[in-house]
Every structure is written in structure tokens, then in C-alpha cells.
C-alpha angles and dihedrals in degrees: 000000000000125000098280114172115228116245128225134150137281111324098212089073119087099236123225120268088257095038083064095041086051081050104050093040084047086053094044093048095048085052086045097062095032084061094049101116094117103219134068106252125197123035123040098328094162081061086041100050092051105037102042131041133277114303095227090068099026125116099234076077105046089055087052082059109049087046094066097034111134089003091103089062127107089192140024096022088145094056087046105043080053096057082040094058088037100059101029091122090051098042083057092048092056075040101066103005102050142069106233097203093057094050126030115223096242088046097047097032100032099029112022100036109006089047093200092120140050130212110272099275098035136098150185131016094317102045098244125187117248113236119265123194120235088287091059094250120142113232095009088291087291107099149349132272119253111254089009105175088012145097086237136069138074095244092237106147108254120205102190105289094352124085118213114193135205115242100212097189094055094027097234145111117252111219111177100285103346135082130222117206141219091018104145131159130277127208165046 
């Protein structure tokens, strides 16, 4: 890989808990992948390879890592050096305790113990999931859910500037004056 910068928004906004969760698993993931080269290389790495454990889980790599975390970024390196510095002990903990191909790192450190994001399709404190008509569309296939993937929202559908709620009690959408059918709710 060459040496892409990874792009965010405008650096002068103070991003959203998850935002800068999305932004410091991006980061790792980009480093991840940089350092994948899957051996320990100077020194003595015929002495390395047999006397310590894999380089794909070492910890040689993990501090390369975290070296070059948020480095990659053109914007918002503050906001991410911060929740890098935040979560270190828990970034060490996915590090050496998990098994990285059962759990991605967004969905076990942003969504499972950080608790800053929800699951795509969710919304709000408790993680609710946002309503989806009878095709399993949210919002009818016309919007998006307010707070969708975050701890925020309200989970109402939004069209651009114009907000279309669920009715729960008569299981449709309300758009303006029309009135979409069959919508009902989908989930736990």
C-alpha cells in the first residue's frame, strides 16, 4: 500500500463520540494492514521467529501500530490522537484477548465496550433498531433513520429536508400527505 492519507472531514468541528471511534478503528486498520508483512524483520529475526510468538499478533507490531496511529490522517489528527490515547488499555486488550476474525475492531471497541456506536440500522442509547417496511427497507427505501449507526437520534426517517415519521399504532410511514402501507417494525 502506498502511503494514502486517510480522509475525514473538516478538522475545525468537534466530531461525535462514534465519529471518532469510526476514525481511530479506520486508522488502526490502515496501520494494520501497512505492518502486514507478516515477519519481524532487523535484528536477529531467525532468534525472533523461534523464541517469541507469531508477528501478526506481537507486540513488536502492535506498537508499530500504535507509532504510526492517526498519522495517516489529513484531518482530525487531534480528536484521534486523544481516543488513541483514551483507549490505549483497551486497544491492548482486543490486541492480545480477542480473535480478531470473529469480531471486527469498530464493532468490539465503538459499538460492544466503548458504547459510542450502534450497529448500521440502529439508533439511539439503546441501540434500537430503526423501523423497516415489509421489504426490509428502512424508511420504506426513501431515507435514512435519524442516528443510524449512533447512540443519538430519534430514529424518525429523514428525506432530505423533510422528515417522514412511523406511525407505530397504524404500522406506516407518514409522508406528508401520503401514506405509505404495509411498513412494520423489524427487530429484537
Amino acid at each position: 500500500m502506498g502511503s494514502k492519507k486517510i480522509s475525514s472531514r473538516d478538522n475545525s468541528s468537534r466530531l461525535s463520540e462514534c465519529r471518532r471511534c469510526k476514525i481511530l478503528t479506520d486508522s488502526f486498520n490502515y496501520w494494520l494492514d501497512k505492518t502486514s508483512r507478516g515477519k519481524y524483520e532487523g535484528g536477529d529475526a531467525a532468534w525472533e521467529e523461534t523464541k517469541l510468538k507469531s508477528y501478526s499478533r506481537s507486540e513488536v507490531r502492535l506498537v508499530e501500530i500504535q507509532e504510526g496511529l492517526c498519522s495517516d490522517l489529513k484531518t482530525h489528527q487531534d480528536q484521534c490522537y486523544t481516543i488513541a490515547e483514551e483507549t490505549e488499555q483497551i486497544l491492548e486488550k482486543w490486541w492480545f484477548h480477542e480473535d480478531p476474525t470473529s469480531t471486527d475492531l469498530y464493532t468490539w471497541l465503538c459499538i460492544e465496550n466503548l458504547q459510542h456506536c450502534c450497529p448500521i440500522s440502529h439508533f439511539g442509547d439503546a441501540c434500537t433498531p430503526c423501523l423497516k417496511d415489509m421489504d426490509n427497507k428502512v424508511c420504506s427505501g426513501h431515507g435514512r433513520c435519524d442516528g443510524d449507526g449512533t447512540r443519538k437520534g430519534n430514529g424518525t426517517c429523514i428525506l432530505g429536508c423533510v422528515n417522514h415519521v412511523m406511525n407505530p399504532v397504524m404500522g406506516a410511514v407518514v409522508m406528508g400527505q401520503i401514506l405509505v402501507k404495509n411498513a412494520t417494525q423489524v427487530g429484537n
